[in-house]
PASEBA-1860 file (N, C-alpha, C; in nm, 3 decimals):
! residues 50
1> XXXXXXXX> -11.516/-16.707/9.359/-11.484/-16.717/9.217/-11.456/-16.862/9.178 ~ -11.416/-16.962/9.257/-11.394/-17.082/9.229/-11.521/-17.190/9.177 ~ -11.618/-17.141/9.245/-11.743/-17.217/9.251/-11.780/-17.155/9.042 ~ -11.751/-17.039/9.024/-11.783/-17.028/8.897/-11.708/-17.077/8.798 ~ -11.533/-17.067/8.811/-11.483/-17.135/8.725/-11.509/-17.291/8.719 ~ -11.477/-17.353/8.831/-11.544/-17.481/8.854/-11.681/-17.577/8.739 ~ -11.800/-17.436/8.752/-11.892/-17.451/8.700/-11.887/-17.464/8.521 ~ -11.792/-17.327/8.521/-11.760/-17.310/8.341/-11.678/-17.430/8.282
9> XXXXXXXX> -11.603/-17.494/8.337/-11.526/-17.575/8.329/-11.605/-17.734/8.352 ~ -11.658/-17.723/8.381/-11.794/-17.844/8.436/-11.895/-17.849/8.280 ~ -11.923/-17.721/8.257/-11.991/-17.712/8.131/-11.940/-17.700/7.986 ~ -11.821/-17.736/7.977/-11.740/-17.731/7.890/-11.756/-17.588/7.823 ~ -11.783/-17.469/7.853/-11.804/-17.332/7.787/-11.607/-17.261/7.801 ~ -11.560/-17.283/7.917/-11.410/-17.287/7.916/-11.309/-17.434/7.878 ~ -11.193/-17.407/7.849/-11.107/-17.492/7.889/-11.075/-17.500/7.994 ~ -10.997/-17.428/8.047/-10.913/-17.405/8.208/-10.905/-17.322/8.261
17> XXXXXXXX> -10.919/-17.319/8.372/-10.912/-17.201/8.434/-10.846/-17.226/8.605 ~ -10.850/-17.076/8.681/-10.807/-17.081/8.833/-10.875/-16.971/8.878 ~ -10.861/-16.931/8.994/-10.853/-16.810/9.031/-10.916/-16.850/9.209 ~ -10.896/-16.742/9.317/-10.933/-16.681/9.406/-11.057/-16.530/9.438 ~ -11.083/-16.554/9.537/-11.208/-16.422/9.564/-11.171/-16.294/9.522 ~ -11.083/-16.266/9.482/-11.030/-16.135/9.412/-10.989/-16.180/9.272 ~ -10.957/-16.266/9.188/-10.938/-16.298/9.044/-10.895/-16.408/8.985 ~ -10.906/-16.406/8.870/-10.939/-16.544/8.813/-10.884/-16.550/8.684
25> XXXXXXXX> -10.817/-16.655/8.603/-10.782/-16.674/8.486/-10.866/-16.794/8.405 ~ -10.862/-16.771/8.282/-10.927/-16.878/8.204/-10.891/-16.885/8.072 ~ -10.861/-16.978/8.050/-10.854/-16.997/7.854/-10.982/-17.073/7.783 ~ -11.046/-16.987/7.677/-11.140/-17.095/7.583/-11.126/-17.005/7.434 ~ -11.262/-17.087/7.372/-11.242/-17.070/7.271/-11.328/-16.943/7.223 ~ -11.277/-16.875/7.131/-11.389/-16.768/7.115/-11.532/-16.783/7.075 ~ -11.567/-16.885/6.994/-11.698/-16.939/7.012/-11.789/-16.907/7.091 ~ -11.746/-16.921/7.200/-11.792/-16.967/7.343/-11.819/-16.801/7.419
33> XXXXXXXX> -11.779/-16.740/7.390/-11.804/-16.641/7.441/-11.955/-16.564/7.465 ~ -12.054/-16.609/7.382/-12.177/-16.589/7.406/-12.210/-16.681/7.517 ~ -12.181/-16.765/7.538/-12.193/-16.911/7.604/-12.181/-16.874/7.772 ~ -12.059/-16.769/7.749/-11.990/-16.728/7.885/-12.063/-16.629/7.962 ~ -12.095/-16.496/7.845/-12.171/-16.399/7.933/-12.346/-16.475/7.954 ~ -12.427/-16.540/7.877/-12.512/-16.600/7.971/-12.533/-16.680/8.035 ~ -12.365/-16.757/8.077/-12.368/-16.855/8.191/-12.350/-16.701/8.346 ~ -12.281/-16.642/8.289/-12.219/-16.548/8.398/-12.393/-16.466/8.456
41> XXXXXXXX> -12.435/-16.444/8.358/-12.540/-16.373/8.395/-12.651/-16.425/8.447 ~ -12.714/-16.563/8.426/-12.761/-16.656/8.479/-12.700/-16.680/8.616 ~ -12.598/-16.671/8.669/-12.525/-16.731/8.793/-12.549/-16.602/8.918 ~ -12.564/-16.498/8.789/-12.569/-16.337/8.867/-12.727/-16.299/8.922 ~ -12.793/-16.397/8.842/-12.929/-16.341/8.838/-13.032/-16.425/9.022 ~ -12.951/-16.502/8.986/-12.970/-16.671/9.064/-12.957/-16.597/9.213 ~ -12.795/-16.575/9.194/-12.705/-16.543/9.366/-12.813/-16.380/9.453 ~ -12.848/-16.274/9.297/-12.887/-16.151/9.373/-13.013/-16.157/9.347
49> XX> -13.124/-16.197/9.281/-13.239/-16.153/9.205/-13.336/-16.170/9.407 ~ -13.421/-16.111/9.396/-13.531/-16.148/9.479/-13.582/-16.251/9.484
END
């Protein structure tokens, strides 16, 4: 989970965040929230796709 907050936080789509392999915190802006689920899903597609 670090490698993703890391990333969101790298891309300015969060402010701040933390977390470990079981969970994670973050603050941003609501804006951004489209921003978030296709960074998340992009990252998802990447790690499992064939």
């Amino acid at each position: 989970m670090d490698h993703l907050i890391k990333s969101l936080i790298d891309n300015n789509i969060i402010d701040k965040g933390g977390g470990h392999n079981m969970a994670a915190g973050f603050t941003m802006k609501k804006n951004n929230i489209k921003l978030l689920d296709n960074f998340i899903q992009k990252d998802y597609l990447k790690k499992y796709s064939d």
